[in-house]
N, C-alpha and C positions, 0 to 999 in steps of 0.2 A: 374686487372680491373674486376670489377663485370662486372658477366658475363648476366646477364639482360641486363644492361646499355650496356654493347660493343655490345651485337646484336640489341637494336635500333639503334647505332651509323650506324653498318652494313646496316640496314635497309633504315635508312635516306640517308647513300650516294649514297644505288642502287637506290634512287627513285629521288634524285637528279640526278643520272647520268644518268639515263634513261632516262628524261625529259629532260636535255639539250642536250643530242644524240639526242632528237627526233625535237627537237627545237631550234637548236644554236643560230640561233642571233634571238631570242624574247627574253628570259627572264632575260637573264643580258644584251646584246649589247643594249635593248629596255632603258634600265636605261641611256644609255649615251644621247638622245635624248632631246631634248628643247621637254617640255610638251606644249600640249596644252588643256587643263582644268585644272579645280580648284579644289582641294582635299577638301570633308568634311566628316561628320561624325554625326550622329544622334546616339545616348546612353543614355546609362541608369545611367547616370551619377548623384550626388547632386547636385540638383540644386544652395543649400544651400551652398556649398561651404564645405560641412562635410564629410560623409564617408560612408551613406547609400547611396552607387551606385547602388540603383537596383528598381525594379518595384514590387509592388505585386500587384495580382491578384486574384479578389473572384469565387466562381463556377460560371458559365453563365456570365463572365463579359468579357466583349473585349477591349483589351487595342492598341491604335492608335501605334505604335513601329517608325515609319516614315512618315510623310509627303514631299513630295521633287517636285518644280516644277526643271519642264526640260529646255531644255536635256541637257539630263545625264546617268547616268549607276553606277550601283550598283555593286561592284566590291566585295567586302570580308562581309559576317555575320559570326559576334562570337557569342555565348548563352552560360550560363550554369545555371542550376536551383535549388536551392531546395527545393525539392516538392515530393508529396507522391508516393506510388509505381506504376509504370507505365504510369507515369506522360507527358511522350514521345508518350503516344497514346490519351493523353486526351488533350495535347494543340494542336491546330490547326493554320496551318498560312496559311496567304492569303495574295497575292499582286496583286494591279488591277493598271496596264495601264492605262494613258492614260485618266481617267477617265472613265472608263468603267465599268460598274451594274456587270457584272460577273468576277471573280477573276480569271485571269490566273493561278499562282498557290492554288491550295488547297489541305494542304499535313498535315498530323498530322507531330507535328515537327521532332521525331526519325528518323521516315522512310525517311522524306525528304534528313535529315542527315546520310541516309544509314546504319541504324540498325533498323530493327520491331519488335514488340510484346510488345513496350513499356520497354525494356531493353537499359541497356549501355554498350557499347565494346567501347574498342580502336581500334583505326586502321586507314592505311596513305590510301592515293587516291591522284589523281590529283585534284580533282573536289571536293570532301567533305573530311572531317576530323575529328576522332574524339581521346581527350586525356583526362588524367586524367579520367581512368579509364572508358571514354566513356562519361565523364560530363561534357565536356569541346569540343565544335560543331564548326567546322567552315567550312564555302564553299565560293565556289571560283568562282563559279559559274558567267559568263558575261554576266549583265541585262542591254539593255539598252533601255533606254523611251523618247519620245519624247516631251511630254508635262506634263506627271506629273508621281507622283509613290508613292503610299500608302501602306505600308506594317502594315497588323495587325496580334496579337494573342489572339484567345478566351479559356479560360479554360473552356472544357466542365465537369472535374473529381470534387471530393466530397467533397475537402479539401482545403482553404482557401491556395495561394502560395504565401508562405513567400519572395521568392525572384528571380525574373528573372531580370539578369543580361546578356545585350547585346550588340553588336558594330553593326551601320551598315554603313559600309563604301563607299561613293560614289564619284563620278566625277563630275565636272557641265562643259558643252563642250557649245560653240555657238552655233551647228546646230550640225546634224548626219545626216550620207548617207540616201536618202529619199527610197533606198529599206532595210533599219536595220530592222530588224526582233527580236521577241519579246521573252524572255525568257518564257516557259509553264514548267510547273510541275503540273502533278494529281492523285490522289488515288484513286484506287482502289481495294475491294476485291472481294472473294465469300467465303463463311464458308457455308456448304460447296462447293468445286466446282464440281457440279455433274458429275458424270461418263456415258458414251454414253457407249452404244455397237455398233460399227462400224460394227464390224466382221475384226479389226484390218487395215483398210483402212483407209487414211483420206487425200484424197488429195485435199479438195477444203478447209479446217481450218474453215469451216459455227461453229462448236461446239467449237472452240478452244475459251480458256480463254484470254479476251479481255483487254490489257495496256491500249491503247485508239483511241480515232477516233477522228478526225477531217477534216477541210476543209480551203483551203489555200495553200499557198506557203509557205515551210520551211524545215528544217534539224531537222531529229531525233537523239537524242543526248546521250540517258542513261535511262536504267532501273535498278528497284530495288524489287525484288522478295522477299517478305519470306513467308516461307512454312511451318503451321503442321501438322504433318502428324498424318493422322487418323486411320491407319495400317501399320505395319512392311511393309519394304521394302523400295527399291529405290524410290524414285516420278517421279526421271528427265529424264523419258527416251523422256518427251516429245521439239518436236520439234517448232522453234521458226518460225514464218509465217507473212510477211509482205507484204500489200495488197496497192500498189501505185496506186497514180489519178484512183481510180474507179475501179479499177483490180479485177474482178470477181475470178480469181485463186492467189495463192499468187506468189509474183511479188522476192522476195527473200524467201528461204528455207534452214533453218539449220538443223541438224542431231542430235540432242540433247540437255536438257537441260542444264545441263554442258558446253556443248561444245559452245553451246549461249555466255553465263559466262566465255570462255577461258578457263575451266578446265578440267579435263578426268579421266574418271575411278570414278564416285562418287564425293564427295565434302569433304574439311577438310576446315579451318579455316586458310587463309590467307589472305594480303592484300598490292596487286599491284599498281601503279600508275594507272590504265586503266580498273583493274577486280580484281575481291577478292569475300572472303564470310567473313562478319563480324563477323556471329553466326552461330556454326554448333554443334547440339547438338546429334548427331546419326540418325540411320536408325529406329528407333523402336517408334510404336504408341505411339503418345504426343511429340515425338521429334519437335524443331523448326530447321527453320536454313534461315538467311539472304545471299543473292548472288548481286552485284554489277557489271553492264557493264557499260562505260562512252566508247560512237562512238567519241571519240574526233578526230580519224584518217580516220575514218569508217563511217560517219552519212550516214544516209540512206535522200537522199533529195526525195521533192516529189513538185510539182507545183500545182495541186488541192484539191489533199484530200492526206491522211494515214492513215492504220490500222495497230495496232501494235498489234499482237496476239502471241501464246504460247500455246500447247498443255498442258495437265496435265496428266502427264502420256503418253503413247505408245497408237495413237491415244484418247485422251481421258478417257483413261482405269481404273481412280485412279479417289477419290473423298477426296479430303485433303482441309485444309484449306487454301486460297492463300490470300494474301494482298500484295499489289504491286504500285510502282511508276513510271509514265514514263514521263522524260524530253524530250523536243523540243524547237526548235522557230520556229516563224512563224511571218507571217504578221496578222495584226489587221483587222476584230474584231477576239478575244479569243472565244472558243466554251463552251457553257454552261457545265457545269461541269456536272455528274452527280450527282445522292443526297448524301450526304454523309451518311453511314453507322452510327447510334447512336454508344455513348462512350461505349458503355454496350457490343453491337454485334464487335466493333474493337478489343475488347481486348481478350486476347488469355484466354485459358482453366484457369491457375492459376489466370488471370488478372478478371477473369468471379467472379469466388471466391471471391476474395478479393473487386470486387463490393458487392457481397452477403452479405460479413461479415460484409460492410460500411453497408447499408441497416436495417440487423437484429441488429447491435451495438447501433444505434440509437430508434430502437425502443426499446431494453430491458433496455434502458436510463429513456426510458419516465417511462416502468413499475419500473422502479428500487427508481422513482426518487419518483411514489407513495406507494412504501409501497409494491409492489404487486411481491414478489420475485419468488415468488409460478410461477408465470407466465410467468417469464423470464425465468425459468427453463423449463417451459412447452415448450416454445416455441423453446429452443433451443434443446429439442428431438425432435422437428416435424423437424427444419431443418437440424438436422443432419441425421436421415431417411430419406428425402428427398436426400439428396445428404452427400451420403456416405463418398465420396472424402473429405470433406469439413473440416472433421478432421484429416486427414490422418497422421497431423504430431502432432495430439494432442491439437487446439488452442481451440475447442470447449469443449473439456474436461477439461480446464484448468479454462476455464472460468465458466464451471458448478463447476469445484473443489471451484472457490472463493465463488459462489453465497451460496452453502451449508454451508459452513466455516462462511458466513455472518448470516445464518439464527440460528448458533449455531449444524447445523447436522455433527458433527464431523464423526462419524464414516464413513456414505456414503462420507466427503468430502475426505477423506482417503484413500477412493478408487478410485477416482475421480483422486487429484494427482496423484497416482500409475499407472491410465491410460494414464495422462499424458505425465508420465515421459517415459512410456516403447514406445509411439507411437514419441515421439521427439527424442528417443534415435536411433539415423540415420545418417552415417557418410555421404552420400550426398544428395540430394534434388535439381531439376531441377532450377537451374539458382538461389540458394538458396533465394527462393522466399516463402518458405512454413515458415519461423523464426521457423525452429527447435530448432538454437541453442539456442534463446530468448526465448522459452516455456521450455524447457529443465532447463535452466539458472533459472526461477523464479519457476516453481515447484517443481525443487529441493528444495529453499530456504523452499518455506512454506513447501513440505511433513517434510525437516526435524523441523520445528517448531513443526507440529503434534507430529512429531516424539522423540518431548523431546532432539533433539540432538543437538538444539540451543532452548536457551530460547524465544527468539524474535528478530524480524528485524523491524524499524523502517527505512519505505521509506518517504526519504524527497523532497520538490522542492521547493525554494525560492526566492523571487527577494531580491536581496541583500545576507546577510551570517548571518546563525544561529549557536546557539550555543543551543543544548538539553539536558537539565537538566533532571534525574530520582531522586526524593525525594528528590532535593537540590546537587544534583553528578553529575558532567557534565559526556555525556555519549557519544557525538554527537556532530561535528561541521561539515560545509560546505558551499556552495552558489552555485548558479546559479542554476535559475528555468529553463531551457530549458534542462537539463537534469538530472532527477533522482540520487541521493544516496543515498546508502541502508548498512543500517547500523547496524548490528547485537548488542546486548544488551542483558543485564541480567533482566527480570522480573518474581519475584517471586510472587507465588499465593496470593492474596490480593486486599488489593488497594494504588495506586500508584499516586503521580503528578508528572504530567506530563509538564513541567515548558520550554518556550523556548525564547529567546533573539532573537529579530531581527534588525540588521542595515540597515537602507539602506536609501539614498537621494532623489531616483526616485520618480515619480508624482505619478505612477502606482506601487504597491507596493503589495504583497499578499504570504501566508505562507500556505504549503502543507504539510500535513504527513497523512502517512496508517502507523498503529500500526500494524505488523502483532504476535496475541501470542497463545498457545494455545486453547484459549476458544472464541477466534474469533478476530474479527477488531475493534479498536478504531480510527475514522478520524475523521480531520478537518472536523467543519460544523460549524453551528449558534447558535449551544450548549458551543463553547470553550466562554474562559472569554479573555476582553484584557485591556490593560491601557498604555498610554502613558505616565506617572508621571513614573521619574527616581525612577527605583527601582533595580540600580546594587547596593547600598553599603547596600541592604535589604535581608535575608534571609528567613524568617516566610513566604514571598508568594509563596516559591516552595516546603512548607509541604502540606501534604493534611488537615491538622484542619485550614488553611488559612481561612480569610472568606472574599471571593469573590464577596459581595451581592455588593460593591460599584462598582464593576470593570463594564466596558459595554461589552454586549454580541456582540460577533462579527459580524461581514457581511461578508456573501457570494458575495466574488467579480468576481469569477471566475468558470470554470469550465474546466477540463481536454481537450484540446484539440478543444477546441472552443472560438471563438474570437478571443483578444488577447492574450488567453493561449493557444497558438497552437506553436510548435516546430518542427520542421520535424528531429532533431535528432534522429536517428534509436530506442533511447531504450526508450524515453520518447515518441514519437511517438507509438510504440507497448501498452506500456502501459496506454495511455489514454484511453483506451478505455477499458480496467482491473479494472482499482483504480475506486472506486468510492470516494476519498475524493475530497473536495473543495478547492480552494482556499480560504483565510478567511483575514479580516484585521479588523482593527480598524471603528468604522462607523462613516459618517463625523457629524461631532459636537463635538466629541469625541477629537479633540486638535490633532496637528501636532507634531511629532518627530522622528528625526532620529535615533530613538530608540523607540523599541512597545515592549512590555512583554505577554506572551500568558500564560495559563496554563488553565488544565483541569484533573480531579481527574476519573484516570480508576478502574475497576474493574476485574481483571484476577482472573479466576474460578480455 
């Protein structure tokens, strides 16, 4: 037996057997029982009756996930997404009671789902879960409402989401006990959380890092910590402090942060029915690391108020950066949330970056798209002096290497590559989140084009399947525009046509190539020629003395990575924001066919 596969099997059964050791007759003897509610289900299902089961979502847009009058209870949420990096610290969800202005839960979705930093892990819990590689969320979590219940998700990140896909499953009962108490979930961080000098005393918790407060009657139920740390060393020596109905002193006290979390001796990377760590990336500045408690046995109840605090460090002693979630219920009204933290300030050190690079990618679009390469260049030495980091595994270098290669500066682009390739060349990278291997991957390809060591590569992306002809030679074939194929080829010094066949049925239809050859880039634009009159049993129009003055000049229908030309596939995703060709097609008046002919006559120096 693969031995992967036998130690989940292992895993599953302790967590099945623990859970029914700890619960014998609920979780299966509850099955034998006559129900009383109605099982339903709110999803992201086709409405249509097709096969797009899913939802997308634009930046700033909030999408309603559930409406449900009561009562009832929300019993199991599934989700999985695809969407861009860190995409778990940019959705946000909210569910409001009841009818109630303030959202009892307000949790960016990951952390809810007990991993932070906007990463995916796997890993079992009683209460949350997550599979397929961390993509795949579910909890288990028992909501239930009296009169109504609204669950939404807003995307606050920078990239249009192709697809969220969700279950959410609920009960509809005739009435519930008039003291049911209400599911809360909320976030909070500090970046950082600053450091006191006590003089290593701290026994009233006034400085301690604060889960949350409220007022009411109810049970606290689970937290979820993750931590980066901002210098070597341990974080967790601090202690966990909870402040009951009013308690000027804390009313329970733990002995560590570990030991909060049920573990001892420091933290590694497991995950129990009750407590675990999702994420644990070391002891050493920049490390992350996610930690999980669920009070399922243990809730800390309180009748007026509760503060749930946590030193940071040995009295306060450390100044890292915390983000954290803490569940409870309680009775109605939900306590005002505090503000939430912008998408920019949640995301961790790489996630800060990778906002940066959205940011500056879009402006050197604009320069790039007037003529003004000079500029884009310029601008990407001010931000990489600014922030050193920023290329550390080489993406800004890469992207100066194409800019130069475009304007014809071979020799600096040469080195450019070269910089490239030596700063991607790195057998790890934290949470490989830095695309070494994708910088590494495409500046190999072009240095060696410089390098005379391939004659040229031709990147394609097409709706439908092409077929690319060099001077009438098929050289090229493939499909599917959601992700890139790169296609090495022979072009010799001269000029060359550049001849290509496109099928396809769709309404939405459009044809991508980067020429990459020695002497620079030939791409799709509004320069190519096209025609829709059947010309496969023709050969004279993939010469270059063709004469093309009938054919119509294309349209720009698309653009890398915006609109409807957006893919969240890892490599065509990286690369939108590289390539500068277009999409291009036929323009309408031009006549419909499920066949278009492209070509355009290059010059290799």
């Amino acid at each position: 037996m693969n031995q992967t596969f036998a130690s989940a099997i292992i895993s599953l059964t302790l967590l099945i057997a623990s859970t029914l050791g700890a619960q014998p007759d609920y979780l299966l003897q509850n099955l034998a029982q006559a129900p009383d509610y109605e099982t339903h289900r709110a999803s992201s299902y086709d409405k249509s009756g097709g096969n797009e089961d899913w939802i997308s979502i634009e930046p700033g847009e909030t999408k309603v996930l559930a409406e449900i009058n009561g009562p009832g209870a929300i019993t199991h949420i599934w989700n999985t997404v695809d969407g861009e990096k860190y995409y778990s610290r940019m959705l946000v969800l909210r569910f409001y009671w009841d009818g109630q202005e303030n959202p009892s839960v307000e949790v960016p979705l990951g952390d809810f789902f007990g991993v932070g930093h906007g990463l995916n892990r796997a890993f079992q819990s009683l209460a949350v879960n997550a599979s397929s590689e961390g993509r795949a969320r579910n909890c288990y979590w028992y909501m239930p409402f009296g009169k109504s219940a609204k669950v939404t998700v807003t995307h606050e990140g920078f990239l249009p989401l192709q697809k969220f896909y969700y279950y959410i499953d609920y009960r509809k009962y005739a009435s519930l006990p008039e003291d049911t108490l209400y599911f809360h979930a909320q976030y909070r961080q500090a970046t950082p959380n600053e450091k006191v000098d006590i003089k290593g005393k701290n026994p009233d918790g006034v400085t301690n890092y604060v889960l949350m407060e409220t007022e009411g009657k109810g049970k606290y139920v689970g937290s979820v910590v993750s931590v980066q740390m901002n210098g070597d060393g341990w974080f967790g020596e601090g202690d966990d402090m909870f402040f009951v109905d009013g308690a000027d002193r804390p009313s329970l006290i733990g002995t560590g942060t570990e030991d909060y979390f049920n573990d001892a001796w420091g933290f590694r990377e497991f995950s129990y029915p009750y407590h675990g760590v999702t994420l644990w990336e070391g002891y050493k500045k920049g490390d992350r690391g996610t930690a999980y408690k669920w009070h399922v046995f243990d809730p800390i109840s309180f009748n007026t108020s509760l503060k749930a605090t946590i030193e940071h460090g040995h009295a306060n002693n450390r100044q890292d950066d915390w983000y954290s979630v803490a569940y409870w219920y309680q009775n109605l009204p939900s306590p005002k949330p505090p503000v939430l933290a912008g998408v920019f300030d949640r995301l961790p050190d790489e996630g800060q970056i990778y906002a940066q690079k959205m940011f500056l990618n879009k402006e050197l679009a604009l320069h790039i798209e007037q003529d003004r390469t000079d500029e884009a260049l310029k601008r990407i030495d001010e931000f990489v002096k600014e922030n050193p980091a920023a290329d550390e595994f080489g993406y800004w270098s890469l992207r100066r290497a194409m800019l130069l290669k475009q304007k014809g500066e071979l020799k600096e682009s040469h080195f450019a590559f070269s910089e490239a390739l030596q700063k991607s060349d790195v057998t790890e990278e934290i949470g490989g989140e830095g695309d070494a291997s994708k910088i590494h991957a495409l500046a190999l390809k072009e240095y060696s084009v410089i390098d005379k060591k391939v004659s040229a590569i031709i990147n394609a992306s097409c709706v439908g399947s092409y077929e690319i002809y060099i001077d009438g030679k098929l050289a090229a074939k493939g499909s599917n525009w959601r992700a890139f194929k790169n296609h090495e080829v022979q072009l010799s010094r001269g000029k060359h046509a550049i001849s290509v066949i496109v099928r396809n049925d769709a309404a939405r239809k459009g044809l991508l190539l980067q020429i990459s050859t020695r002497s620079g880039y030939a791409i799709t634009d509004a320069g190519w020629k096209c025609s829709t009159k059947d010309m496969k049993d023709a050969t004279d129009w993939m010469k270059t003395s063709f004469d093309d003055s009938k054919w119509s000049a294309c349209e720009v229908v698309g653009t890398m990575g915006q609109g409807n030309w957006f893919s969240a596939q890892p490599d065509y995703y990286f690369e939108s924001d590289i390539f500068s060709a277009k999409y291009i097609w036929a323009p309408e008046g031009a006549g419909t066919a499920p066949t278009t002919f492209f070509r355009k006559v290059i010059q290799v120096r």
